[in-house]
C-alpha positions, -999 to 999 in steps of 0.1 A, spaced: -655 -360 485 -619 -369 502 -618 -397 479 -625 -377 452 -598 -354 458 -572 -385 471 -580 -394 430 -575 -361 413 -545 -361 438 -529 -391 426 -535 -385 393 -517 -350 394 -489 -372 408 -487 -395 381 -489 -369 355 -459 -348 370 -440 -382 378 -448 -388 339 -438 -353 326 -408 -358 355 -396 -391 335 -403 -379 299 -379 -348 307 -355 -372 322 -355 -395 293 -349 -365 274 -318 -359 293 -306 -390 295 -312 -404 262 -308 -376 238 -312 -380 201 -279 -385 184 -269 -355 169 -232 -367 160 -239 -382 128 -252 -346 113 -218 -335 121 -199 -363 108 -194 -349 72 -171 -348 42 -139 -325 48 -140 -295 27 -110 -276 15 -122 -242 1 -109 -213 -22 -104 -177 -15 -139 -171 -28 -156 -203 -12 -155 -223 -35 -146 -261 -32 -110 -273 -41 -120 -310 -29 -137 -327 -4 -133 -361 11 -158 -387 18 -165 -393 57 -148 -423 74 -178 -442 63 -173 -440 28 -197 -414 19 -206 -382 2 -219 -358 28 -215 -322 24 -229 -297 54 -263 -277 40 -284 -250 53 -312 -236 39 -293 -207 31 -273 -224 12 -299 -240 -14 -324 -222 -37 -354 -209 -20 -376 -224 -46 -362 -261 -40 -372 -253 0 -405 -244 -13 -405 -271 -31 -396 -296 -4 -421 -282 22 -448 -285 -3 -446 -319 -12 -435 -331 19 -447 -310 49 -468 -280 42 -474 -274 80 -436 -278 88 -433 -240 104 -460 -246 129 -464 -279 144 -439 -288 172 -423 -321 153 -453 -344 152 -480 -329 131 -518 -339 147 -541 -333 116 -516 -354 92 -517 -384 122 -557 -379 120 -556 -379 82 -535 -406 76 -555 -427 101 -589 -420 84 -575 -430 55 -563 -460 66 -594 -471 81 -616 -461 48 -598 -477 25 -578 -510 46 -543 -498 37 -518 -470 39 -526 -443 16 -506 -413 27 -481 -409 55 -478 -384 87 -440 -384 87 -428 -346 92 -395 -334 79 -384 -333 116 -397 -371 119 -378 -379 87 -348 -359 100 -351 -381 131 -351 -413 112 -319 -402 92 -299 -399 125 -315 -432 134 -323 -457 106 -351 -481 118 -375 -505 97 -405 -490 87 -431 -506 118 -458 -486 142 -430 -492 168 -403 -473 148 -427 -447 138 -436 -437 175 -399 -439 185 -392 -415 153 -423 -394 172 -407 -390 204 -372 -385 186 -388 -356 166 -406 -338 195 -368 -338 215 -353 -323 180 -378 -295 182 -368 -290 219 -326 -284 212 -331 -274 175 -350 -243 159 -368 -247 124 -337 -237 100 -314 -260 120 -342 -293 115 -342 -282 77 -303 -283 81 -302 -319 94 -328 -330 65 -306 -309 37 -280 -329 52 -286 -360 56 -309 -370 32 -301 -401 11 -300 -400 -28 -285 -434 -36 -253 -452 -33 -228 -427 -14 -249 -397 -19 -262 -382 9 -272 -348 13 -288 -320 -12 -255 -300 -17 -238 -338 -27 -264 -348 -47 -264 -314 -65 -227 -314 -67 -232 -351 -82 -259 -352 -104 -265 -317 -118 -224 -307 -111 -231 -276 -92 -245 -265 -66 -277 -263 -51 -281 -223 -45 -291 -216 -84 -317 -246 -95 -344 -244 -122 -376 -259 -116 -369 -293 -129 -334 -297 -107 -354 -286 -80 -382 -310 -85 -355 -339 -91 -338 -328 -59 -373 -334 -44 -381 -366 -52 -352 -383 -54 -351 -393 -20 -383 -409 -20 -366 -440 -28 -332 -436 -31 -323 -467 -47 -345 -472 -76 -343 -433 -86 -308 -432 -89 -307 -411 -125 -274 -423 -132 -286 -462 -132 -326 -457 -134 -336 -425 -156 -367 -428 -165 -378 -442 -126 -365 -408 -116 -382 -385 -150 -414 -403 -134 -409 -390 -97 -399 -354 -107 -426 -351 -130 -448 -361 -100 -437 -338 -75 -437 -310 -108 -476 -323 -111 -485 -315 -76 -460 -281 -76 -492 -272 -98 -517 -282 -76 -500 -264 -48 -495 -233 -65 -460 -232 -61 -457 -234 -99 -478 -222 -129 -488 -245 -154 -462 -228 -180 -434 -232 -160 -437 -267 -152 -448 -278 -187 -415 -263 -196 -398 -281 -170 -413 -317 -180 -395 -313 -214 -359 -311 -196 -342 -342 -198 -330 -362 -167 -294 -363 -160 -280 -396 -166 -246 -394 -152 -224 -390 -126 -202 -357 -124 -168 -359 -110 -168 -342 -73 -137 -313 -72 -103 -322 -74 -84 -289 -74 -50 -284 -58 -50 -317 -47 -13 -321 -33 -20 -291 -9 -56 -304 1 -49 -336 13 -15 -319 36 -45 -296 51 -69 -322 54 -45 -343 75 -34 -317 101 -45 -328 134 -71 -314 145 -82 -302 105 -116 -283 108 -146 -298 83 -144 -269 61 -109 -256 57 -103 -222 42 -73 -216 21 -60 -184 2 -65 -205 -34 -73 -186 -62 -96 -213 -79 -91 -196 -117 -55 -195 -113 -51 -228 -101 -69 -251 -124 -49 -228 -151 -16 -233 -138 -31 -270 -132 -39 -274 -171 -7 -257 -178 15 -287 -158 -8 -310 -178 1 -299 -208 36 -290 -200 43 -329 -187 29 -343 -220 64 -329 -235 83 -342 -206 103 -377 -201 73 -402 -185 88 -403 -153 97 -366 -146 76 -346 -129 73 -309 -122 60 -284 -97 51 -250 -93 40 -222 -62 23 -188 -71 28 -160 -44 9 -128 -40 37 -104 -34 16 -79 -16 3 -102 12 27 -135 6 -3 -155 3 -3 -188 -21 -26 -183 -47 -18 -213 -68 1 -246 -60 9 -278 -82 23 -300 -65 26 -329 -95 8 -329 -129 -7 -357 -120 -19 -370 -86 -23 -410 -100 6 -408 -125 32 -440 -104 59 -431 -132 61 -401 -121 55 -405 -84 25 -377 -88 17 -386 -52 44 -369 -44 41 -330 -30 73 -316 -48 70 -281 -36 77 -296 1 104 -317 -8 141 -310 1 160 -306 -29 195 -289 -42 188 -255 -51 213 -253 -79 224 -218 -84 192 -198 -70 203 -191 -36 228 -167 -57 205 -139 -58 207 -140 -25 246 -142 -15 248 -109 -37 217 -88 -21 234 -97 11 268 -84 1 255 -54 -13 238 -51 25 263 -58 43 299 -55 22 290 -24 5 293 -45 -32 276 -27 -56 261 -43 -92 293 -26 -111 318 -40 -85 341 -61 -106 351 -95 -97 375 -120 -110 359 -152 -130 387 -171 -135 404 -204 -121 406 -199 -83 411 -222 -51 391 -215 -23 409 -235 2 404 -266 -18 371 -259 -29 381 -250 -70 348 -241 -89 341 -239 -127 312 -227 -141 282 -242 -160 299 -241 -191 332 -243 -179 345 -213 -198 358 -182 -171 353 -148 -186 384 -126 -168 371 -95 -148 334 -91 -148 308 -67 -130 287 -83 -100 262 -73 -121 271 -93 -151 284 -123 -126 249 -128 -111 230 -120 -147 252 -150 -164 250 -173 -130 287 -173 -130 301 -200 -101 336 -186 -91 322 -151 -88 296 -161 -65 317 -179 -41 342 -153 -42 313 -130 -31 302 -160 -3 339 -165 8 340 -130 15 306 -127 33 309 -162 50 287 -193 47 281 -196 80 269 -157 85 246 -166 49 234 -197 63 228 -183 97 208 -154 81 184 -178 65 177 -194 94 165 -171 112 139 -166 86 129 -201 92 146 -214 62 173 -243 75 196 -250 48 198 -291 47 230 -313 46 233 -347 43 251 -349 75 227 -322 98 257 -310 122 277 -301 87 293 -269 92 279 -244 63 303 -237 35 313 -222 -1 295 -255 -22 263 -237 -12 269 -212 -31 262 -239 -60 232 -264 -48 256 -281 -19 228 -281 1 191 -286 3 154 -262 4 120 -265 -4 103 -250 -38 81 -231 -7 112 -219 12 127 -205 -20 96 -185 -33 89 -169 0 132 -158 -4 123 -146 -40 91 -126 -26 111 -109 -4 133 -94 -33 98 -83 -51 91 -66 -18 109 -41 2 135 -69 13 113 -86 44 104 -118 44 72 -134 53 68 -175 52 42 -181 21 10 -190 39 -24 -213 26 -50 -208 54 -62 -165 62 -48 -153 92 -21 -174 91 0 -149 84 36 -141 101 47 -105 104 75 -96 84 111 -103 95 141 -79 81 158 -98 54 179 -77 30 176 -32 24 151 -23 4 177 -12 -23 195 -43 -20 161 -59 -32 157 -33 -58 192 -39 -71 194 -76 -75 156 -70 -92 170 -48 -110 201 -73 -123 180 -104 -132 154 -82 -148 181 -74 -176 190 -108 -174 185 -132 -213 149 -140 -218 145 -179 -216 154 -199 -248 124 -188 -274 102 -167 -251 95 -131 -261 107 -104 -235 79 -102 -212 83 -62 -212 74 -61 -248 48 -93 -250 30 -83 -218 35 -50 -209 52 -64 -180 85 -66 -167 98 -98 -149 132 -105 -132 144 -140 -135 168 -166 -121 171 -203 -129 191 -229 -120 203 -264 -119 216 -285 -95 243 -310 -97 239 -341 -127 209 -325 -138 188 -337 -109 169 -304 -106 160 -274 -128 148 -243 -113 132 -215 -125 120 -180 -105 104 -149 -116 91 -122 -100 70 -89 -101 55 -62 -82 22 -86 -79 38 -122 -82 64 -143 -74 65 -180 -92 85 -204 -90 87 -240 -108 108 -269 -106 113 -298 -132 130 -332 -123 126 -370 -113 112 -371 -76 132 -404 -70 165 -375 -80 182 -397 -104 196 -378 -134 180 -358 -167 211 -350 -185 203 -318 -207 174 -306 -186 186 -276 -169 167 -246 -159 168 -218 -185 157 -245 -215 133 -266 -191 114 -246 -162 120 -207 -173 98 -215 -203 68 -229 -179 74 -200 -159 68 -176 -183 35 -196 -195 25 -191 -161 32 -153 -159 9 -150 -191 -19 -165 -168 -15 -138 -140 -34 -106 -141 -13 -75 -149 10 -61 -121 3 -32 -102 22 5 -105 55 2 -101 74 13 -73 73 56 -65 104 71 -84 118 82 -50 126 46 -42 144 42 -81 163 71 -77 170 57 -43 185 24 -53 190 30 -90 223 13 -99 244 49 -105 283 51 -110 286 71 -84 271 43 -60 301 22 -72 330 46 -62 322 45 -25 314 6 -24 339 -21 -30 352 -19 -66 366 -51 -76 367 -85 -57 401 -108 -67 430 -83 -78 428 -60 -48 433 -30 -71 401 -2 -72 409 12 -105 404 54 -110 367 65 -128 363 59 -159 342 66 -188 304 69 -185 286 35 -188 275 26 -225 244 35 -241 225 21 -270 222 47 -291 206 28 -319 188 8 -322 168 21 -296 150 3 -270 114 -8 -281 121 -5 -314 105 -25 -344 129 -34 -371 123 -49 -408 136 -82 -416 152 -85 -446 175 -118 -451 215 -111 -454 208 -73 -444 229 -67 -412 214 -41 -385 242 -16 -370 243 -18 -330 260 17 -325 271 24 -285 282 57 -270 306 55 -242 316 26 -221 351 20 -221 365 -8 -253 368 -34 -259 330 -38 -258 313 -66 -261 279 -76 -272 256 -101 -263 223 -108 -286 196 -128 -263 225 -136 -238 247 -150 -260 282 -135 -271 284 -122 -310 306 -136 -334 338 -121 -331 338 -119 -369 309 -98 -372 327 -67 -353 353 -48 -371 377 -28 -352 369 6 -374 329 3 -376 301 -7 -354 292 -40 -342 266 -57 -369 235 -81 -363 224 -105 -388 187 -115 -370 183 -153 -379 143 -143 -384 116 -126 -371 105 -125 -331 116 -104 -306 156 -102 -291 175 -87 -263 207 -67 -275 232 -63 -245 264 -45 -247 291 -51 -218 324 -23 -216 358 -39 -201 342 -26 -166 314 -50 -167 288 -21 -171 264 -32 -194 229 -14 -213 198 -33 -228 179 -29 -255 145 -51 -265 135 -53 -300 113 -69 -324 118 -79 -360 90 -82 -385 
């Protein structure tokens, strides 16, 4: 009897000393779990759906799945062909083991396996040959998954990691790959594909072996039958689908901006950005197309802002990622470059903050020396007295540094820094001064939307931001009405060379400024909304010269091909804040009146209205007939511009209206300036 008991004793003690070193085996070799998480990097869209990923370190395409995130009849599917007892048995399934063994005994060779999906999911974290050995290590290996990991997170590693051929590893890349979507929509023959393909990775490849993988989905659709996951109908309809025999092309949108995420320190696997996906591979065709026209080895770039939140929607950072000519590697909406004249807009909302300038204060364009700094403008014509509003809608130079000199480079500069925005010198401890006024210093395409976004705001300024929740509160930049006014300005401002008025074409009205920076190295173009702010450079990354390429004839016509792209504009602003920055005469008696002379001149006439033809009006074309442009008030001599550009002298008589001979049919702007500067618009269209 005692030795009886000293037996059942020392067996207890062998069994707990057995359990005891199984649980510490378990704790001290645990299965591998880092491989499951060492996937491709995703960069996603607003919406979640992929810009681009990036194979893993070891060269391969490995995207992160769920079962969630695959089509409940491919799960069905898979646990049907492969493991019909997957939900209940703890990682090692006993009646497939007994099965399998029977088998093998009856007939003197393998005829079915006992591999679960958790052994299987074990194995892909651990390849091994195929011997008893590896098959009772891949045993153990599967009992300790089903210790640390439920059901749905096994299926997670399987969905994962399983192999499809070459650099394919995973359902979601393999979808992505071979049927170019993915996996959460699948008809029964995808699914069935999906199925079998890693079977035998290798030799099913569709791409390379089509009808080796028609033959295994057509098996695993064969015993879908038997299994009752499909009727007879439905898979006879899914035999006659062919098999795809190609490769798609994994997503390569925003490509510029998803490699800068990707290689943040510290990047998460699946980065979220604020990308609209529509807009961007639009704008992204549009560059495309747009670069086709251009020189071979000039490139262009272009940002889309959400006004409301200052998100970036859209961003092209080259037409062409793998273009060397152009040096499409090349990020140009982060690159420091001379702003030409679009810091302008700027200078003048500042001044009208801060010096009480208002749009009808007049201001000498004329030859001037400010301290040894003597600029000409673009043309190098002067125009006499002008109205700031006329100044900043024509880009005049000497105006706006007279405007600068008077509200100081340093105090402009200073202002833009602490929004973040440094203004770059060559020499970085250069004092700020009046040559900024005209490019003499350098920005990003970025820096300069975000400034623009502020004027289609309320004046604050918030950095543009990629990632949600990256967002800055706003910081006070210029008055509201400031923002309103200089809006205001450029939205009268000359359509771009051949584009129709975007308040007639669109139903939209956009305020514009372009600009070009010194030798032609960089041409500019900015527009804004109430929803969206754009802007678009053109030029050679390496900044050598492209004489004749400036802004208005080279990126303003992009621009507004981009603005056709965007969805229409919200209301516009409450009348309480038009009447509250409108541009009134009675606004410009108790601001600064002129800039240059020193004299205020007394009140004159009211400001000049188009009486005919009115604005919005359609107009017949006939050739040699003339159209009257008849004005009431404004003080003379008047002067009229047709689509920014002055009227022949000859056609204005000094006893009769001014006359326009149209040159064809298409849309124009008629402006008509007094000898105060104060100008009226009217948009027409011929036909």
């Amino acid at each position: 009897m005692g030795r009886r008991w000293r037996r059942l004793a020392g067996a207890a003690v062998a069994l707990a000393a057995g359990l005891a070193g199984l649980v510490a085996a378990d704790r001290l070799l645990p299965p591998p779990l880092d491989r499951e998480r060492q996937v491709s990097r995703m960069v996603l869209a607003r919406d979640g759906e992929m810009l681009r990923a990036f194979t893993t370190p070891d060269g391969s395409w490995r995207l992160p799945a769920m079962p969630t995130d695959v089509d409940p009849l491919f799960l069905e599917m898979l646990l049907a062909y492969e493991d019909q007892r997957f939900r209940g048995h703890p990682g090692v399934d006993p009646l497939a083991v007994v099965r399998a063994a029977w088998q093998w005994v009856a007939a003197g060779e393998v005829v079915s396996g006992a591999s679960t999906l958790t052994m299987q999911a074990a194995r892909l974290l651990e390849p091994r040959p195929r011997t008893l050995r590896a098959k009772a290590a891949e045993a153990l290996r599967a009992l300790q998954l089903e210790r640390r990991l439920d059901k749905d997170g096994i299926l997670g590693l399987y969905l994962t990691l399983a192999p499809y051929g070459g650099n394919v590893e995973g359902v979601r890349a393999a979808a992505r790959i071979y049927l170019g979507k993915e996996p959460t929509a699948l008809r029964p023959a995808e699914a069935a594909l999906l199925v079998a393909l890693p079977q035998s990775p290798t030799r099913l490849r569709p791409d390379r072996f089509p009808e080796a993988a028609r033959a295994a989905r057509d098996k695993v659709l064969a015993r879908m039958v038997e299994r009752g996951v499909l009727d007879a109908a439905a898979a006879a309809e899914a035999l006659e689908e062919p098999v795809p025999d190609r490769r798609f092309a994994m997503p390569f949108a925003a490509p510029h901006l998803a490699v800068a995420l990707a290689g943040e320190a510290a990047a998460p696997r699946v980065i979220d950005t604020t990308i609209d996906l529509r807009l961007q591979r639009e704008v992204e065709a549009l560059a495309v197309r747009e670069a086709a026209r251009f020189d071979a080895s000039q490139s262009m770039a272009a940002i889309v802002v959400d006004n409301r939140t200052r998100a970036v929607v859209a961003h092209v950072g080259s037409p062409d990622l793998f273009a060397p000519a152009r040096d499409g590697a090349v990020d140009m909406t982060r690159r420091v470059r001379s702003p030409g004249s679009t810091l302008k807009p700027f200078i003048y909302a500042l001044a009208f903050d801060e010096l009480k300038l208002t749009p009808e204060t007049l201001i000498d364009d004329r030859p001037t020396n400010f301290g040894g700094y003597a600029p000409s403008n673009f043309d190098h014509g002067f125009r006499g007295r002008v109205s700031a509003r006329e100044a900043l809608q024509l880009s005049l130079n000497v105006p706006a540094v007279a405007v600068l000199d008077r509200l100081g480079a340093e105090r402009f500069a200073g202002r833009l820094a602490g929004l973040g925005v440094r203004l770059r010198t060559r020499d970085p401890h250069a004092v700020p001064s009046l040559p900024l006024a005209l490019g003499g210093v350098g920005v990003t395409l970025t820096e300069l939307a975000g400034l623009y976004a502020a004027l289609a705001g309320d004046g604050s300024y918030v950095p543009p931001y990629v990632r949600p929740g990256e967002r800055l509160p706003p910081v006070p930049f210029v008055g509201a009405q400031a923002a309103w006014s200089v809006t205001r300005i450029l939205e009268e401002a000359p359509p771009p060379p051949g584009v129709a008025p975007a308040a007639i074409g669109q139903g939209r009205l956009v305020a514009i400024k372009t600009g070009t920076s010194y030798g032609y190295r960089d041409a500019w173009a900015f527009g804004w909304d109430a929803g969206y702010t754009v802007g678009v450079w053109t030029g050679r990354p390496d900044g050598t010269p492209l004489p004749g390429r400036w802004g208005l004839a080279t990126a303003a016509p992009v621009l507004m091909k981009i603005f056709d792209l965007l969805p229409p504009p919200p209301m516009a602003p409450p009348r309480a804040v038009a009447s509250a920055t409108a541009d009134n005469p009675a606004s410009a008696v108790a601001g600064i009146r002129s800039i240059g002379s020193g004299r205020v001149g007394p009140a004159g006439p009211a400001p000049p209205v188009i009486s005919f033809p009115p604005d919005g009006a359609v107009l017949p074309w006939r050739v040699g007939n003339g159209v009257p442009l008849v004005v009431e008030g404004g003080r003379p001599p008047l002067r009229w511009l047709v689509d920014g550009r002055p009227l022949a002298a000859r056609d204005i008589g000094p006893r009769r209206p001014a006359e326009w001979l149209p040159d064809g049919r298409g849309f124009a702007r008629l402006t008509v300036l007094d000898a105060d500067g104060r100008g009226a618009t009217a948009t027409v269209r011929v036909e």
